[in-house]
N, C-alpha and C positions, 0 to 999 in steps of 0.2 A: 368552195362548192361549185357544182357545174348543175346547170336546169336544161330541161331537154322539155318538148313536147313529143308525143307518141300519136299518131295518126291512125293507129288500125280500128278498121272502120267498125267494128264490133265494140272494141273497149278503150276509145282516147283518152288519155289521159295525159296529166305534167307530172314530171317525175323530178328527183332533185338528188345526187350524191357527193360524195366526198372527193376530190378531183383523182384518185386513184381506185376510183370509182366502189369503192366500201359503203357502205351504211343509204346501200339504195333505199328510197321512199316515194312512193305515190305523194303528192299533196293535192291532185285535186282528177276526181275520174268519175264525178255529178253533172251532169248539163252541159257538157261537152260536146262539140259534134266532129268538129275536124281543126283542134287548135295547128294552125300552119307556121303562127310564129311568135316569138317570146323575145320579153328585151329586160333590164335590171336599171332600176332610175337609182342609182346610189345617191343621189339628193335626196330621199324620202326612204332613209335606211334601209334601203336595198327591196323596194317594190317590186315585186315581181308584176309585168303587164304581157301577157298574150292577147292575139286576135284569134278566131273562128271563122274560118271561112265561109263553112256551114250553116251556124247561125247567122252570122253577120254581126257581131256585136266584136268588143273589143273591153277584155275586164282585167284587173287585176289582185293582187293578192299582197300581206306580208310574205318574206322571205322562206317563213315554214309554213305557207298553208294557210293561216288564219287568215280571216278578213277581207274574206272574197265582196270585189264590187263589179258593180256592171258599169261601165266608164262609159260608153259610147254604144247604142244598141239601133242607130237611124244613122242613115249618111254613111254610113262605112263601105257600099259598093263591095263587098264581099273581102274582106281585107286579107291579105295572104303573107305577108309579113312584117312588122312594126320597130319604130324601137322608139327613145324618149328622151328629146336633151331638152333641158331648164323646165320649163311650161307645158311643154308642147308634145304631140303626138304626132308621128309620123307612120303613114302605113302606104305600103303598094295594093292597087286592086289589079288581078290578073284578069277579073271579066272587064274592066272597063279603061283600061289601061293608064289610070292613072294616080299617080304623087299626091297624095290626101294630108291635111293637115291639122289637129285640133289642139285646146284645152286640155291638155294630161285629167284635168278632173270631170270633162264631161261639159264643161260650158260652152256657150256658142254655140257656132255651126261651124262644120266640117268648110275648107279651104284647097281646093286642086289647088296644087303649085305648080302642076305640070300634065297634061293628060297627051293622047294619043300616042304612048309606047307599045310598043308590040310585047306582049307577055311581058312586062316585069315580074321577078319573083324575088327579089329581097328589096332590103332599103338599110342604110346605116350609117349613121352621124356621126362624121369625124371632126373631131375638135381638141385641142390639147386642155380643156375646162371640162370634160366630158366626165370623167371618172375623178376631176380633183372636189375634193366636197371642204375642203383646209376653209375653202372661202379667201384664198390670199390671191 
């Protein structure tokens, strides 16, 4: 499967297909405002988590859509793209220029790891334990 967000400013939505891109599907085009980025916690059978710019919150979903939560909806400085290893959340803010850090489920308070960049606009967690879920 490939997950994409859609940013047009009328109808955002996340969409989700088949990697030869068949069997397109909306799973989520409610309460949306400008999703900028999406990430996939294979720890937590394949979580779907996006940020909104727009709103400023940062939520996620099962794999097909069900079980929308709102993760983090304070402290996210407008978050513009995210992603998820073990715990933790990571997102860039493009208005505030900086490396933000949380609880995957919303606990705590948010952690700059790094601030005063000039426009960041991605973030993304390499590690060779990243996508293994064996547990070995």
């Amino acid at each position: 499967m490939i997950y994409w967000t859609d940013t047009t400013p009328l109808s955002p939505k996340i969409e989700m297909a088949w990697m030869n891109g068949e069997n397109r599907t909306i799973l989520i085009s409610d309460g949306l405002g400008n999703p900028t980025g999406i990430t996939i916690d294979f720890w937590m059978k394949d979580r779907i988590f996006w940020c909104d710019s727009k709103e400023k919150t940062i939520e996620s979903m099962n794999a097909d859509g069900t079980g929308r939560v709102l993760v983090i909806a304070t402290q996210t400085n407008h978050p513009f793209s995210v992603d998820v290893f073990t715990n933790s959340l990571y997102w860039v803010s493009v208005e505030t220029g900086a490396v933000l850090k949380q609880d995957k489920f919303g606990r705590g308070v948010s952690q700059v790891l790094q601030a005063g960049l000039l426009m960041p606009h991605a973030i993304k967690v390499y590690s060779m334990y990243k996508g293994d879920t064996s547990g070995e």
